[in-house]
N, C-alpha and C positions, 0 to 999 in steps of 0.2 A: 277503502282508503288506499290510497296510492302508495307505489312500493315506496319511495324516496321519504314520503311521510312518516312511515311505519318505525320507531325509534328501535325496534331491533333489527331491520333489516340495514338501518341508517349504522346502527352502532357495527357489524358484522363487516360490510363493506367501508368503513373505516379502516378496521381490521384488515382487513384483502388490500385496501390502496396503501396502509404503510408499509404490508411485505414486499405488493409491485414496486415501491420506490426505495424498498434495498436490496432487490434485484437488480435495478436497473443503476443503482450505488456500485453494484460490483463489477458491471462492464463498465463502468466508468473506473473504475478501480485499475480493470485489465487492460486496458488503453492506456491508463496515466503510468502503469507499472512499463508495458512494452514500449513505449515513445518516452523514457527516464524523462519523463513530465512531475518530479519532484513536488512543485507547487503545487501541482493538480490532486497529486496524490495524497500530500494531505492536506486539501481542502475535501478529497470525497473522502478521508478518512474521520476527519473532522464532519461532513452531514451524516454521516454511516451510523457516528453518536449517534447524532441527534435525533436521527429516523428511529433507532432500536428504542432509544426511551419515548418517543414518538408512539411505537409498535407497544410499549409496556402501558402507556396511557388507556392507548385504543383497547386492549385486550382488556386492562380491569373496566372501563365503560362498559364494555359486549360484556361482560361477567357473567347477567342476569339473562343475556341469549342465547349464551352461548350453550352447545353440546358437546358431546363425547365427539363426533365425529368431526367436528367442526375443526375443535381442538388438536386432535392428531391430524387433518389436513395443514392445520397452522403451524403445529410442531414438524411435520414432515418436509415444507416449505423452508423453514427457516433449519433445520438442519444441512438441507442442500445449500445456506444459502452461508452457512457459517461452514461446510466444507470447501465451497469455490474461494470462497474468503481465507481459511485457513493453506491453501494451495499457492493462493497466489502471494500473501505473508512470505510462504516458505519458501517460496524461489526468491522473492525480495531480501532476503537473509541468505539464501544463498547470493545470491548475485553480491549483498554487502560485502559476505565473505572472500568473495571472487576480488573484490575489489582492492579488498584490505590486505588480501596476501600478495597481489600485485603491487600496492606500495611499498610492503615492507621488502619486497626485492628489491624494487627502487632503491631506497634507502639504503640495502647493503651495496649495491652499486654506486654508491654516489657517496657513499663513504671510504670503497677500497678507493675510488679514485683518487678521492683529499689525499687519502695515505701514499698514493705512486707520488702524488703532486701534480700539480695541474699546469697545463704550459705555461700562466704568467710567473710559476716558480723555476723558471728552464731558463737555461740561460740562450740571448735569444742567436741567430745562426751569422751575424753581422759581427758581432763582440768574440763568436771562436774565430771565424775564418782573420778579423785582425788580428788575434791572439798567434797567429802562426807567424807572421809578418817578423 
């Protein structure tokens, strides 16, 4: 019987194409994070779902193929693949952070101002030099 035919070799490399396609979710990930591609980002955040319940289907199918070694390849895989994952989260949170402390500087800057008063509260340089007159 032919390898493609064989429903545990079929059900196994099911298994193997959903972990490749959330591996290849998280340089999509690293790219949409490095070029602040916001949309992208969660658009691969949103397939990233769908791929891992994807990967939870595939894996209880193989169930009946699956082996010990099998298993800790697939577990070892998707560890690497929820540590690049959680790396790249963690700078995205930083960077939120980075962002967010930048406004609220902003903001006290943009409030001492109101309080000096802004030039259209000044009286303008036409109305003193008449004032001398």
């Amino acid at each position: 019987m032919p390898p493609s035919v064989d429903p545990g070799r079929a059900a196994l490399e099911a298994v193997a194409r959903e972990i490749n396609g959330l591996e290849s979710l998280c340089v999509v990930i690293d790219v949409a994070v490095k070029g602040r591609d916001w949309s992208r980002l969660s658009e691969a955040l949103a397939l990233s779902r769908r791929a891992m319940h994807a990967f939870e289907n595939a894996m209880a199918d193989a169930t009946p193929y699956r082996d010990e070694t099998f298993d800790q390849a697939a577990f070892a895989r998707l560890q690497q693949i929820y540590a690049y994952r959680q790396e790249r989260l963690d700078a995205l949170q930083s960077y939120h952070d980075e962002v967010g402390a930048r406004l609220r500087q902003l903001s006290k800057w943009k409030s001492y101002a109101r309080s000096v008063g802004s030039p259209r509260d000044s009286v303008p340089r036409a109305e003193l030099i008449d004032g001398l007159r």
